[in-house]
C-alpha positions in Angstrom: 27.8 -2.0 -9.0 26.2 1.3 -8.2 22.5 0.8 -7.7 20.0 2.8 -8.9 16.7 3.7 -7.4 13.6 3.8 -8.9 13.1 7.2 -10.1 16.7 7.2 -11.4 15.6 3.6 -13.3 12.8 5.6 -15.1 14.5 8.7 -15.9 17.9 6.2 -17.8 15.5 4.6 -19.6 13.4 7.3 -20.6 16.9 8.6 -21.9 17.9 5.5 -23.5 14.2 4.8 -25.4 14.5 8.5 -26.6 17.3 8.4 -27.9 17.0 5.1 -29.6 13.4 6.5 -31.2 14.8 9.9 -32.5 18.4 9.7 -32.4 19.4 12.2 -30.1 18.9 12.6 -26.0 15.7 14.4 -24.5 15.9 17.7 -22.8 15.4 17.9 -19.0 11.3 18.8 -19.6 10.8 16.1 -21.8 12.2 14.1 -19.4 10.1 16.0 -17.1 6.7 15.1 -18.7 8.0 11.5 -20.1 8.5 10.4 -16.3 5.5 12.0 -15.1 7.3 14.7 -12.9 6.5 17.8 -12.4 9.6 20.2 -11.6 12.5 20.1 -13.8 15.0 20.4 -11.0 14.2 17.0 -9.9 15.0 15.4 -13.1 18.1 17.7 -13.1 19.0 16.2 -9.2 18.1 12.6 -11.6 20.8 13.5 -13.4 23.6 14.6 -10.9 23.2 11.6 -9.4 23.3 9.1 -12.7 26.2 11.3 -13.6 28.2 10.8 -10.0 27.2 6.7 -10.3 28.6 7.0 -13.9 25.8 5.8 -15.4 26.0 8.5 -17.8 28.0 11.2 -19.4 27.4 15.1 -21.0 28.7 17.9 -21.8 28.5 20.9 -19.2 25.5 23.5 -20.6 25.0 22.3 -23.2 21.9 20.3 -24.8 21.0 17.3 -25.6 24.6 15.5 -24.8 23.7 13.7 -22.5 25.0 9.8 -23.2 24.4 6.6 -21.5 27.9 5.2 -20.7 26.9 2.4 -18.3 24.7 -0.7 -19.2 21.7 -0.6 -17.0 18.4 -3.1 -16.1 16.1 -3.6 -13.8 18.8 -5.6 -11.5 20.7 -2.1 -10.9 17.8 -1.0 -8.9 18.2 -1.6 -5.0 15.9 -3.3 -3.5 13.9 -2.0 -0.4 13.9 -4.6 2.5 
């Protein structure tokens, strides 16, 4: 199992209740403002890495592919000793 940290935790489950509310994935910024960060390129670093830990899956510029691929929970985060 690939772990997750925290902020990645927050940013696949913002995905996954988002798209489960309207049907379709969230952009970067409403990531962005859903999570409660500021710069967009940190939720697009987020994603690199939930895309290297095949967690999820999307289509190369486009929008709104993104797709969860992996089941996730709160034990896929790693603990900090």
């Amino acid at each position: 199992m690939k772990y997750l940290t925290n902020a990645q935790y927050e940013v696949i489950k913002c995905i996954d209740d988002y798209t489960k509310s309207y049907g379709y994935p969230p952009t970067y910024r409403e990531i962005a403002i859903l999570t409660n960060r500021v710069s967009v390129s940190t939720i697009y670093c987020h994603i690199q890495l939930l895309l290297k830990k095949e967690y999820i899956t999307m289509q190369e510029n486009s929008p709104r592919t993104i797709k969860i691929i992996s089941d996730f929970d709160e034990t896929h985060i790693k603990k900090l000793h």
